[in-house]
C-alpha positions, -999 to 999 in steps of 0.1 A, spaced: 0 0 0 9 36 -8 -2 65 15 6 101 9 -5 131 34 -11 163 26 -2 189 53 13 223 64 30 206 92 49 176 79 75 173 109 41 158 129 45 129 115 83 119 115 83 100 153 49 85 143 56 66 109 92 58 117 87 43 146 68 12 158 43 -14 139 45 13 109 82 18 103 86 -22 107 59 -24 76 80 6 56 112 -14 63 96 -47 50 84 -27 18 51 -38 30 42 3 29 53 35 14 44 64 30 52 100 22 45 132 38 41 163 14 40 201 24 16 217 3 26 253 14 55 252 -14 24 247 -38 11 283 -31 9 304 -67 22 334 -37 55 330 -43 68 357 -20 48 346 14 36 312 -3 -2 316 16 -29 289 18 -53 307 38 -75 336 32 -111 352 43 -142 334 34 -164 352 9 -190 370 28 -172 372 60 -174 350 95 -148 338 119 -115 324 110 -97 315 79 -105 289 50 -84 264 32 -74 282 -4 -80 252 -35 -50 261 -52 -22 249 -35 -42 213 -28 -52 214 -67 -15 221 -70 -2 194 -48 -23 168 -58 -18 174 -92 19 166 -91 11 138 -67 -12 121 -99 18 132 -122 41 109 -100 20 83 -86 -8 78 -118 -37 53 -112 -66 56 -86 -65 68 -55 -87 71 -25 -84 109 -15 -96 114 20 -109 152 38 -101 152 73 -134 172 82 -156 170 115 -189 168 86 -174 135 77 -187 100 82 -173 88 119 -145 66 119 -146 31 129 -129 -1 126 -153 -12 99 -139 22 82 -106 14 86 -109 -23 72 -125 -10 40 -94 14 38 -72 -12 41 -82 -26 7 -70 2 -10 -38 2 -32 -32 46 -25 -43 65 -1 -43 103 3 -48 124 35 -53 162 33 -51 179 69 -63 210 67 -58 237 91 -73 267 100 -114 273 102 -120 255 71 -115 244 38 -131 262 1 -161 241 -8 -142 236 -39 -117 214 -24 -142 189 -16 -139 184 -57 -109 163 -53 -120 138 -27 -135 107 -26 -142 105 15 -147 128 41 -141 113 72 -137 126 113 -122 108 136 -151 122 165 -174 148 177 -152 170 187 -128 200 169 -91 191 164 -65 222 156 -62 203 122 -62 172 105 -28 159 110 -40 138 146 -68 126 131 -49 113 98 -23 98 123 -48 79 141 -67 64 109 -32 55 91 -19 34 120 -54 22 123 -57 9 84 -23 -3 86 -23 -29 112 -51 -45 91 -28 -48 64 -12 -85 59 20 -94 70 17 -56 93 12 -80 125 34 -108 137 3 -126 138 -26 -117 112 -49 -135 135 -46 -103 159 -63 -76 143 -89 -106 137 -97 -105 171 -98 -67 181 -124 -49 197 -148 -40 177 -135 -67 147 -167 -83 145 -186 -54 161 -177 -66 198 -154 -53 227 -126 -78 232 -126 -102 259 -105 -99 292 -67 -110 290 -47 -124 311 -6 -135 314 21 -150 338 16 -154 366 -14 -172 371 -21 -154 406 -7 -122 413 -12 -103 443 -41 -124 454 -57 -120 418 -59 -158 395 -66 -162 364 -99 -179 353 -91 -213 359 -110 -224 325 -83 -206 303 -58 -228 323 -74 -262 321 -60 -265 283 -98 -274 271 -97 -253 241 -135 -256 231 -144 -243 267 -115 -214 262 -133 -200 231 -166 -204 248 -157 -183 280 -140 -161 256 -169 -156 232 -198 -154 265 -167 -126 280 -168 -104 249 -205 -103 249 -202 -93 285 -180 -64 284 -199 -52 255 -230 -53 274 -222 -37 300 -198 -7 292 -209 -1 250 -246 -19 249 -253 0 224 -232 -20 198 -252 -48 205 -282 -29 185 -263 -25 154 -248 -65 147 -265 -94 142 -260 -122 171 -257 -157 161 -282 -181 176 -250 -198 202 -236 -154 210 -280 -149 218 -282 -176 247 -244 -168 256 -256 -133 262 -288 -141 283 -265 -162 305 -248 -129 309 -278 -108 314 -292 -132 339 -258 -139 360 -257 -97 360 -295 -94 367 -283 -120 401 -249 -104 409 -265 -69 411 -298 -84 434 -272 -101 459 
């Protein structure tokens, strides 16, 4: 996979993609990525500017078109073929983990961070998603491209050590992840469950699957509205709700 950012503040990035789970994938040629300012794109060569006032006045500064027509255009020059161009923009569609896996599949991706108030409508032109990583008002998009790239990119193969990992993330199959546990088996008073010790690996992924449920009951029930449960995950899930219905009348 290819990814290319768009942003006025490219030094952001440097610790973030050079480090960690995405410099291993860079240094296994399992990803390119590349970080463009598009500030030397600015047709103002003397203070190079990519901001101005929005037509008909309000608050704050917009986004000019040029210099991202500019930069992208020399991005198509060197990198032809289809891309998927995402706007960083709190209008955009939230994004989740189901977002992120259908980024993965992509061949080239393209982040533009803007900055400022806003962008010019006209910018919207060039993009194929909008997308916001929350309800909530960043300085500018560079955080929130951060947080979808490493997001996509652990999803790509070969990324992980194991690809059966990101398999089995929260929110993978629409579900929170079930508790975890390592050495030692009691610390400080507290054991492990003694079924994921018992090496019975049919009751493992059974306490595992009724665990999930459980944590996703009772701190995010509302993702439990939006998946479909199988017929085994529906009675694994009233065991839940009745052993919680008990627990809290004791």
């Amino acid at each position: 996979m290819r990814i290319d950012v768009l942003s006025l503040f490219p030094d952001m990035f440097t610790g973030v993609f050079n480090e960690s789970i995405i410099g291993k994938a860079q240094e296994r040629g399992l990803l390119n990525i590349d970080v463009t300012d598009f500030r030397p794109y600015s047709d103002d060569t003397k203070h190079h500017t990519v901001d101005d006032y929005p037509y008909g006045g309000g608050e704050g500064m917009l986004l000019k078109p040029q210099p991202i027509y500019a930069a992208m255009a020399a991005l198509n020059q060197a990198h032809p073929g289809k891309k998927r161009v995402i706007l960083l923009d709190p209008a955009g569609v939230p994004f989740t983990q189901k977002v992120a896996q259908d980024l993965s599949k992509s061949e080239h991706l393209v982040f533009i961070c803007g900055h400022y108030e806003g962008y010019d409508e006209r910018i919207r032109n060039l993009v194929t998603d909008e997308i916001s990583l929350g309800d909530y008002v960043l300085t500018g998009g560079e955080l929130g491209a951060m947080v979808m790239i490493d997001t996509t990119v652990r999803l790509l193969p070969g990324v992980l050590g194991n690809d059966q990992s990101a398999s089995h993330d929260s929110f993978a199959d629409g579900l929170l992840e079930h508790p975890q546990y390592t050495r030692p088996a009691d610390f400080d008073g507290m054991a492990v469950p003694g079924v994921l010790t018992n090496g019975n690996h049919q009751l493992i992924a059974r306490w595992e699957e009724k665990e999930s449920l459980r944590r996703t009951y009772l701190r995010r029930p509302d993702l439990l509205e939006t998946i479909k449960l199988t017929h085994e995950q529906q009675d694994l899930l009233w065991e839940v709700k009745d052993e919680e219905a008990n627990q809290a009348t004791d």
